[in-house]
Structure formats: structure tokens, C-alpha cells
N, C-alpha and C positions, 0 to 999 in steps of 0.2 A: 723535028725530033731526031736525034739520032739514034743507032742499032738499040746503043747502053738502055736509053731511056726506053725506048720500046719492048723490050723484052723486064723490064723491073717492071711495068705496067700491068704485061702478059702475063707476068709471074703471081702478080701482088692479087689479079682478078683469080686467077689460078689456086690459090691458097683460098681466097675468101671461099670460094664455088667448094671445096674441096670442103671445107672446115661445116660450112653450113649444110652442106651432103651427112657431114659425120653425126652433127648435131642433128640432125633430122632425122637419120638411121638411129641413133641414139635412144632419143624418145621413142621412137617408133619400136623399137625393143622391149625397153621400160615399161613403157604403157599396154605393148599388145602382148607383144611374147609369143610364149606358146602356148598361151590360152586367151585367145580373143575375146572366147563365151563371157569371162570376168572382167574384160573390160565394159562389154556392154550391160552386165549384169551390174556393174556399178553406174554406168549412165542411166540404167533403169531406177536402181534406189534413190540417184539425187534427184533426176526428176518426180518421182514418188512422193518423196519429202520434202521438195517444196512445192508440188500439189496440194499437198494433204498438214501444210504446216497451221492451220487453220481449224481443223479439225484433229486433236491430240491425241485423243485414246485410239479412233481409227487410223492415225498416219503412225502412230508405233504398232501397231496388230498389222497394219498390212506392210509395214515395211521388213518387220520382224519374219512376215510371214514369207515375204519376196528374196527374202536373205536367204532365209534357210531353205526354200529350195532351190536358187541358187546354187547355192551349194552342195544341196544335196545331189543335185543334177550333173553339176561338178565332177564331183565324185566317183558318182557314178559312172561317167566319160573316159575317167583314170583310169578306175579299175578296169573298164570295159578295156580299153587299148593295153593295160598290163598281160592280158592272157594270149 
């Protein structure tokens, strides 16, 4: 191979590595942020709901129930770090 070729190679790996770094910080923003608690508080509710898909009235009353305090807990974290 000569110089040319070797360094369009070194490049071309250099770019993928670079791009799939972006795309992973990317997601990793998106999804986590700066509230992590809501990420896993939503991995909590899908697991919940399809536990509980089977049983209807209780997988809406505890899912309902796993939401809002989620949230309310949430909240709560906000306000706490605002003062």
C-alpha cells in the first residue's frame, strides 16, 4: 500500500470511531441527561406494564400509582437543588 492509501484508511477508521463516539454521547444525553432518576423511573413503568399486562385494573392503579410518584419525587429533587 502506499503513504496515500494509508492514511485514507487511517482517516476513513478515524471518522467512523469519531461519528459513533457522537452518536453514543448523543443518546446518552437524550436519554439520561440531567435526570437520570426519569430514565430509570421510566424503565420502571415498562417493566411494571408488562408485568402487570395481564392483570388490568391493578397494572393501571399501580402504574398510575409508580408515575405520580415518580414524579412527585422528581419534583421534589428540583425544588430541593433550586434553593
Amino acid at each position: 500500500m502506499s503513504t496515500a492509501e494509508d492514511s485514507r484508511d487511517g482517516a476513513g477508521g478515524n471518522v467512523v470511531s469519531r461519528s459513533l463516539a457522537a452518536f453514543g454521547r448523543f443518546w446518552w444525553e437524550f436519554l439520561i441527561g440531567d435526570t437520570p432518576e426519569l430514565f430509570v423511573a421510566t424503565l420502571v413503568v415498562i417493566a411494571l406494564a408488562e408485568g402487570l399486562h395481564r392483570e388490568r385494573l391493578v397494572g393501571i392503579v399501580v402504574v398510575l400509582a409508580v408515575v405520580v410518584g415518580f414524579l412527585g419525587i422528581s419534583t421534589w429533587r428540583g425544588r430541593k437543588h433550586m434553593k
